[in-house]
N, C-alpha and C positions, 0 to 999 in steps of 0.2 A: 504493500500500500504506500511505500514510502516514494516510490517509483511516481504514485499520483498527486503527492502534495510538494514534490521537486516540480514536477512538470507546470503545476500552477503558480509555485513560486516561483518558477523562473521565467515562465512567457506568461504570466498571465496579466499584466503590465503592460504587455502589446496589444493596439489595436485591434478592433475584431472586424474583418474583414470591410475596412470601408465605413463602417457606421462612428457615432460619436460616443463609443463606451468602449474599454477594454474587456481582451478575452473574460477574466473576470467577473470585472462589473455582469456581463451577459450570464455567465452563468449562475451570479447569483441572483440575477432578477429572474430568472426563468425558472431556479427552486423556489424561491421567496412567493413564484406564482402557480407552481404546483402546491408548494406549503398551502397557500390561502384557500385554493378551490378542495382541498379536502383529499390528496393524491396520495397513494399507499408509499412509504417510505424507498420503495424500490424506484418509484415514478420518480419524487421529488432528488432522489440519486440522481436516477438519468439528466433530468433537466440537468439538473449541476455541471455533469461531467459529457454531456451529449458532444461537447466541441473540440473536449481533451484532441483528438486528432489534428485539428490543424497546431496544437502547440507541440507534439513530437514527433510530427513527420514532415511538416515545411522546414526548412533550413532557417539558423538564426540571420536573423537582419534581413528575414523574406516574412510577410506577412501573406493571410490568406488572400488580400485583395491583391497584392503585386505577383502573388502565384497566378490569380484568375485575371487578370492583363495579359500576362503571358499564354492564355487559354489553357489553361492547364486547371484540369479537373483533378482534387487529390484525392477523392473519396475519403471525405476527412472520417464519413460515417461509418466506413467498412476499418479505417484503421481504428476510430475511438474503441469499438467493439470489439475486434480482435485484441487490441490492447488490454481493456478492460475485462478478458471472457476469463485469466485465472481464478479472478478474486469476485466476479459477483455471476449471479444467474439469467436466463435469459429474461425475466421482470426487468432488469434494467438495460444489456445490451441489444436485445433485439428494439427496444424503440430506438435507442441510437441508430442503430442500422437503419429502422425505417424513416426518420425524421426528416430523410430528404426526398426521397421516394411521396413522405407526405406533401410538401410543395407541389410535386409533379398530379399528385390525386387532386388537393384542392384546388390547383389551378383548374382542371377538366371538372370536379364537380361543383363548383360552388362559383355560380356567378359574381365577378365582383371584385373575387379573391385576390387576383392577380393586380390590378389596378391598387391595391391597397398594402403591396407587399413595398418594399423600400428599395432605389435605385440598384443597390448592391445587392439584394436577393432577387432583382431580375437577372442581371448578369451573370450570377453564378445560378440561376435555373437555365439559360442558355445553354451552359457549358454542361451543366449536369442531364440537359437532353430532353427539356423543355416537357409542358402538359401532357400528361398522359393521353391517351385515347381514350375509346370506350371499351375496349378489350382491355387494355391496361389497366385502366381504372378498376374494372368490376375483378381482374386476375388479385390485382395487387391486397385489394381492402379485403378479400377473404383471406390472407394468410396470417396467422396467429400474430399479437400483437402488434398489427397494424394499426388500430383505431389506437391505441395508446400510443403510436407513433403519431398520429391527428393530432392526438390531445398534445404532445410534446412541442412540434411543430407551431400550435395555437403560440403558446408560451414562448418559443424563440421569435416569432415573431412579433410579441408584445414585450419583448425583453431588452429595447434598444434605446433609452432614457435615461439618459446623461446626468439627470438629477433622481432618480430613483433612488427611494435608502432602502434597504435592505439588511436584514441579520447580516451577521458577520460569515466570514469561510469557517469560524471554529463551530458555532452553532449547526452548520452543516453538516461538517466532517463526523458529530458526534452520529448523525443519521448514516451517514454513505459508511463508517467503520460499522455500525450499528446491521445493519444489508449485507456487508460484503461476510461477516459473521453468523448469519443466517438469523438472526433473530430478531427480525423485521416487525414492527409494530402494529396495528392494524390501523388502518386509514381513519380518518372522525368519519370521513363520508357514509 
């Protein structure tokens, strides 16, 4: 575990891809808003830690937006998840996985969506291969923890607010050690 609190200590200070908050800051506005809606300890994990990928597999003094200038897709979501698959269950890394794949669904099913996402998560839905279809769509949202992928998704994209406060990372950490232990809480929901 000590592998995931290096990783944040040390990029999480950088910019998240283009927006006006750091890696950080994002993921702890996007637990802070799993916390609030009532999300089982595994979920408000995910949110946390759903970005860890672009902070150890882009290269230092490369951020995720000067990667996606260069068209370069990292699949930050396939490395967060295989990074994270020793220490936690698939409750937390499969929405990782899916939380980009959720972009690509809500664009195709939810009118609206797309107009309301931020200049920087158009560009990297580009790169990541743009709205699903309608085969796409209907394949993607029946495979297991997909909708908690929606739900994760919802959250990083309300999690970009430069003045947002939020608990601290230790108040978190005490939840994601608490998950990666198996002794997961049960949700207020």
């Amino acid at each position: 575990m000590d592998e995931i609190w290096d990783a944040l200590a040390k990029r999480g200070a950088e910019e998240y891809g283009g927006e006006k908050v750091t890696q950080l800051q994002h993921g702890l506005q996007c637990a802070t808003l799993a916390e609030q809606e009532g999300a089982p300890d595994a979920l408000i994990a995910a949110a946390l830690l759903h970005d860890i990928g672009h902070m150890i597999d882009i290269p230092s003094g490369e951020t995720a937006e000067s990667v996606a200038v260069k068209g370069i897709d990292t699949m930050h979501e396939d490395v967060a998840a295989a990074f994270l698959k020793p220490w936690f269950c698939d409750e937390v890394t499969e929405p990782i996985r899916h939380h980009v794949d959720a972009k690509r669904y809500l664009c195709f099913a939810e009118p609206g969506y797309f107009d309301g996402l931020s200049e920087a998560s158009k560009r990297s839905l580009e790169l990541q291969g743009g709205a699903f279809d309608e085969s796409q769509a209907r394949i993607w949202i029946a495979q297991p923890f997909a909708e908690d992928g929606v739900r994760l998704r919802r959250w990083d994209d309300l999690a970009k607010d430069p003045e947002a406060e939020t608990p601290s990372l230790s108040h978190f950490q005490h939840i994601v050690e608490r998950v990666a232990a198996g002794a997961e809480t049960p949700s207020a929901a």
